[in-house]
N, C-alpha and C positions, 0 to 999 in steps of 0.2 A: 555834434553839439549836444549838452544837456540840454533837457525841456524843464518849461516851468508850465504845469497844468493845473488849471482851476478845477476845484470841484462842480460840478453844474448845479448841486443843490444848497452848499453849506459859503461857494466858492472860498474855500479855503486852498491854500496855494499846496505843491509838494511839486521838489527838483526830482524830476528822472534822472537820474546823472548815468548816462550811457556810458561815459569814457570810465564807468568804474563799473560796468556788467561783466556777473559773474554768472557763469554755470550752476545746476542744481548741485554739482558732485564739491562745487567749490563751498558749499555750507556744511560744517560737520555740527551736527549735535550731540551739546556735554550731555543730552540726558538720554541718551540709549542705554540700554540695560549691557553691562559686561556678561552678566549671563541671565538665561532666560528666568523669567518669572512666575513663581506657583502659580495654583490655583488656589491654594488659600496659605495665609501668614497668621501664625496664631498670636501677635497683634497686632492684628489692624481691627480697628473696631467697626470696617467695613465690611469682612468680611462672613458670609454665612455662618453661625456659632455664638459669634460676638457682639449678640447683640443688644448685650446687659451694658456694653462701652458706650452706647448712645443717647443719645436723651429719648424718650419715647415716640414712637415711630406717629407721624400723623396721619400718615398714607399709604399706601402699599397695593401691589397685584402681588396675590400671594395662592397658596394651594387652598381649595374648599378643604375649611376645616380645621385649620391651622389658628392660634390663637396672633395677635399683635406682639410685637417685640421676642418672638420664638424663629425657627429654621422653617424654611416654607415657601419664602416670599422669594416675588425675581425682580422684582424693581421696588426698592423702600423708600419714602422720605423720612425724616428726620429734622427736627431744629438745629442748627447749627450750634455746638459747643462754647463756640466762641464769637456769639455774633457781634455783628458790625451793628444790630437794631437791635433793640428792647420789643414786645409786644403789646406795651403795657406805658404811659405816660401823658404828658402833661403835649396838646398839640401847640398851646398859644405860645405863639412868639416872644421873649423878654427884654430886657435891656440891661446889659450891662456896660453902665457909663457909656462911652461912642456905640460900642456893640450891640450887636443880635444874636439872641440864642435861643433854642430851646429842645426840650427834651427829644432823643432819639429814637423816635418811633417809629420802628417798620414790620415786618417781616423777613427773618433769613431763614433759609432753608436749604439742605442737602438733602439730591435724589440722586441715590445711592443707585448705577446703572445695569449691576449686576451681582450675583452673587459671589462670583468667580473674579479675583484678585487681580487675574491674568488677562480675564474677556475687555481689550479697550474696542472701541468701538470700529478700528477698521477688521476686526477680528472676530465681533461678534456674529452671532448667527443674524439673517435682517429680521426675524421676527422679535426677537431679544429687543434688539437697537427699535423697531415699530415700536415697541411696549413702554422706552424710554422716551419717547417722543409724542406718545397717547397720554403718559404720566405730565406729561408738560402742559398740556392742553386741557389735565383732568385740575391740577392747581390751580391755573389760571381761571379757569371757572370757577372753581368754588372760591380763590381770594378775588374776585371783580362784586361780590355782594360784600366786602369789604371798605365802606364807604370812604376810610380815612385813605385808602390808597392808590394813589394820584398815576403811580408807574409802577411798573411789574418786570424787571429783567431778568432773564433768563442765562445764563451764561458759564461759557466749562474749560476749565483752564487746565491745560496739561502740560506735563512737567514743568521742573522746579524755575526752570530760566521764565515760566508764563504764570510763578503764583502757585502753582499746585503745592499745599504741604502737604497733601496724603495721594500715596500711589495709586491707590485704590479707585476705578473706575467713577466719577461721581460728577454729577452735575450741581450747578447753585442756582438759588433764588432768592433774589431783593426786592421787597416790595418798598417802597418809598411812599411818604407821603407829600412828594413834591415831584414836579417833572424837573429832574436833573439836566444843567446845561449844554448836555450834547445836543440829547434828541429834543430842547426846545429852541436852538439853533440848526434842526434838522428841520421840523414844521417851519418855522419863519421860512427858510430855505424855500420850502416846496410853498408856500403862502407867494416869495416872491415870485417864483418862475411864476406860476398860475398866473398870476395878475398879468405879466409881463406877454405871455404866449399861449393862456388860455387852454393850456390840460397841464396834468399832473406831472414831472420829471424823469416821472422814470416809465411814463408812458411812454414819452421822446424816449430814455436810456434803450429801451427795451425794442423801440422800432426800428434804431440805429445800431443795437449792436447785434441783432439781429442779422440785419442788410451786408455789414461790415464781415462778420463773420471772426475778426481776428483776435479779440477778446474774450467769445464764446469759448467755454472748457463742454458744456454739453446741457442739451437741450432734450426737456421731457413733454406730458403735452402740457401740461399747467406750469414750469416753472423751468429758468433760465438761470444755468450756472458760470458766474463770467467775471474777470478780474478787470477792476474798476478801472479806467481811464487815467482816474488821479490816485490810484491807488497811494496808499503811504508806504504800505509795509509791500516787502519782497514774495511774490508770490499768495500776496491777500488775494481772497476771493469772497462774491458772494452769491446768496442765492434771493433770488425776486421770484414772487407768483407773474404768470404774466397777467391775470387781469388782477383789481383791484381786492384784496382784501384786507381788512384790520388786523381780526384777532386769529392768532393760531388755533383757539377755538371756537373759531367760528368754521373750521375745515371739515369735511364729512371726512368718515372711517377712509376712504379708498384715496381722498385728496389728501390726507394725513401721513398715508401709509406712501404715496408717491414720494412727499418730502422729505422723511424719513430715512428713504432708502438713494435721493441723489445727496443727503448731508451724508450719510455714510458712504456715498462713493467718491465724495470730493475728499474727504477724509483719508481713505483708502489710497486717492491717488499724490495728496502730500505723502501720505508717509513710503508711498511705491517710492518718487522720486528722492525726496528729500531724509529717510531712511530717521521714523519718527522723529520728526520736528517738536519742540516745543511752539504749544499755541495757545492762541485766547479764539473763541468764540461767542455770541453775543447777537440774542435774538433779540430783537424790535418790534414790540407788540403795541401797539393804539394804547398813548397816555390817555386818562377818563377826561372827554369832555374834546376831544380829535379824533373820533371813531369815523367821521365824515371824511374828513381827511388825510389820512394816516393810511400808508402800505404797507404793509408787514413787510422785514427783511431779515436778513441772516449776513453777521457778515464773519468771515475766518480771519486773524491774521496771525499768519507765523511770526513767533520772534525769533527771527535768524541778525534783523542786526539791532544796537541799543540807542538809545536817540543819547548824545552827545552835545552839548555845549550848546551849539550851532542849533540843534532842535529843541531842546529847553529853552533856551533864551528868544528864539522866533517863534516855537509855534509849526515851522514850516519843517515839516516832512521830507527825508533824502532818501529815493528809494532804488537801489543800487542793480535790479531789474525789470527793464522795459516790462507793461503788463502784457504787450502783446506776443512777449518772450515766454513769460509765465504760462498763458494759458497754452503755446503751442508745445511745451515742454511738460504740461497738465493733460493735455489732448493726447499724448504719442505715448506716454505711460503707459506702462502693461500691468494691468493689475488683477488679481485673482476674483473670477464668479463671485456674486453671491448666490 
């Protein structure tokens, strides 16, 4: 029989529909490379050389010595060429006639995760992949003295079927000056349970899937890599610290370098099975003013299939394998050292 499972924090619904699971080998993706990919494209304006193609870099770990917007650097930021925010505007709300509107003010940003065209991150070396993951926690802190900025996403979408227009290794950042209606139907979510049962949800998630064992992909000492219950997407996974934290910079150097390196091996092990999936990822860092309540999360999901009619028009999620399929086909993966 299909299942219909609630989310425990959002309870939002998604059909398991077992009578239509599929194998990992049954997912082909259009965005594999027909052949292999340099190390550098002389244009991409990501990579090393080209770096007169970008808007001036605002951050960087780069070589002692080396000037800004020059050859040197191994993880850059950059303002986004075409952003989705302004940095610069008008925040009060206006009216026009029945409506609301006002100026688009945020923060966008591109970190740029290697110098090397070819380095994606099941590939890169783990201290490369630590360096992009130190660069995330090094933004976040300096835009949180950012007063207009209410939420701070972090998010990396690879290939073109997940949004990537440029091939080139690279992560994004939105800063908003509002909490966007996911994650304030995530809080509500955890506001309810609390009330309801008196600790946090994914304190429960994390003691039960723990116990259960069949959704766990793998376990470090601080944080639980495991595909969700009600998963939407095929093969989605995520990562949770096991005790409480907000901000991804709020981690020390060794608890940073731990996450780091099981997001790169959940990574490593989608594309073992799934032979480079297109995906979306999407950190979850404490909107300003829920830092009390607020877990930091990471969630993966591949887009192997497209929401259709039936999930445009409800809302409600069809996800064509069981999670506890996923993680055991995520668990038996053979995948290369780092």
């Amino acid at each position: 029989m299909p299942e219909i499972r609630w989310d425990i924090i959002t309870e939002e619904r998604v059909i398991i529909a077992t009578e239509r699971s599929r194998r990992p080998h049954d997912f082909q993706s259009a965005d594999s490379p027909a052949a292999p990919t340099p190390e550098y494209v002389p244009n991409c304006p990501f990579c090393v050389g080209n770096e007169s193609m970008t808007p001036p870099e605002v951050d960087a770990y780069r070589e002692a010595g080396t000037a800004p917007d020059t050859p040197g650097w191994r993880v850059r930021v950059v303002p986004n060429k075409f952003p989705a925010l302004a940095p610069d505007g008008n925040l009060h709300p206006r009216e026009q006639g029945i409506y609301m509107l006002a100026d688009g003010v945020g923060v966008h940003e591109v970190i740029i995760e290697t110098p090397k065209h070819n380095e994606t991150p099941p590939r890169a070396a783990p201290e490369q992949w630590r360096l992009v993951i130190q660069m995330y926690g090094r933004r976040l802190q300096r835009l949180a003295s950012d007063e207009r900025l209410k939420t701070v996403l972090i998010f990396r979408n690879e290939g073109k079927t997940a949004g990537a227009s440029l091939e080139h290794p690279h992560s994004q950042l939105v800063g908003l000056t509002f909490t966007p209606p996911l994650v304030q139907r995530h809080i509500e979510g955890v506001q309810r349970y609390y009330s309801r049962h008196g600790k946090h949800p994914f304190e429960a998630i994390i003691a039960h899937e723990l116990r259960e064992g069949v959704r766990v992909v793998r376990q470090t000492e601080h944080f639980m890599l495991y595909a969700p219950f009600a998963a939407r997407a095929p093969y989605e996974l995520a990562i949770l610290p096991l005790s409480p934290i907000a901000r991804l910079e709020q981690m020390d150097e060794a608890t940073l370098a731990e996450f780091a390196d099981l997001l790169q091996d959940a990574l490593k092990r989608l594309d073992a099975l799934l032979k480079n999936p297109p995906y979306n990822y999407m950190l979850f860092n404490a909107p300003s003013g829920y830092e009390a309540e607020f877990w930091l999360h990471l969630r993966i999901a591949p887009r192997l299939s497209i929401d259709a009619g039936f999930e445009l028009g409800s809302g409600v999620g069809i996800n064509i394998t069981a999670p506890e399929d996923a993680a055991q086909y995520l668990r038996e993966v053979a995948i290369e050292p780092s």
